[in-house]
N, C-alpha and C positions, 0 to 999 in steps of 0.2 A: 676402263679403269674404275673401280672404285672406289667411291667419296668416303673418305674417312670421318667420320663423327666425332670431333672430341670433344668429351664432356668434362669441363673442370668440377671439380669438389668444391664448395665454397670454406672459405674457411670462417672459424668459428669464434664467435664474437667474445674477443676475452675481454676488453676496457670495455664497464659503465653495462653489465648484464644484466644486474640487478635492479637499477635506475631504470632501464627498460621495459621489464617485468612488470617491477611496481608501477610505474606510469599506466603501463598499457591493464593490468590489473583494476588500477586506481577509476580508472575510466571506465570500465565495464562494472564495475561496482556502482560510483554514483549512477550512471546509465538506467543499468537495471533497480535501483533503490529511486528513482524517479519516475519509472515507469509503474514501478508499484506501488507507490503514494498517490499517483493517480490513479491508478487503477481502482484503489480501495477510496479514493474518494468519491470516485464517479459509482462507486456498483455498493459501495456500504453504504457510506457518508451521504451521500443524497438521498436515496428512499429513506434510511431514516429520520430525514429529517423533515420530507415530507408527512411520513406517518405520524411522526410529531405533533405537526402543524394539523393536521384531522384531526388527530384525538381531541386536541386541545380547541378545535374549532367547535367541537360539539360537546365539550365538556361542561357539564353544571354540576360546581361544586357543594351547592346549596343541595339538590338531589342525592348528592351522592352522603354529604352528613347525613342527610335525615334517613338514609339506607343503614348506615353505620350505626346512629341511635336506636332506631327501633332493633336490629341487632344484640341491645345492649354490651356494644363494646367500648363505651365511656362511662367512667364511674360516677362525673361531675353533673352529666348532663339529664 
């Protein structure tokens, strides 16, 4: 003999489709909007603020006026 297979159809969710949806939505949005905050702080936000911190470790701003004066781009000076 044989085994007969029956496959039910399920049926289709008519109360609260929407509330579903949007939850399950809701959730893969912050998800992903968390994952990309971090992402851009760890791959943008940090190297530049490392290269920040360089510039600024070797920066003399007295050298750099007296670059700009002889320049003649102050009118005062």
């Amino acid at each position: 003999m044989a085994d007969k297979v029956v496959s039910t159809v399920t049926k289709p969710q008519m109360r609260g489709l929407l509330n579903s949806v949007i939850k399950r939505n809701l959730i893969v949005a912050l998800t992903l909007s968390g994952i990309a905050g971090v992402l851009t702080k760890q791959l943008v936000g940090n190297p530049r603020k490392k290269r920040y911190a360089e510039f600024y470790r070797t920066y003399d701003a007295e050298k750099e006026f007296e670059k700009m004066r002889q320049k003649g781009l102050f009118q005062s000076c």
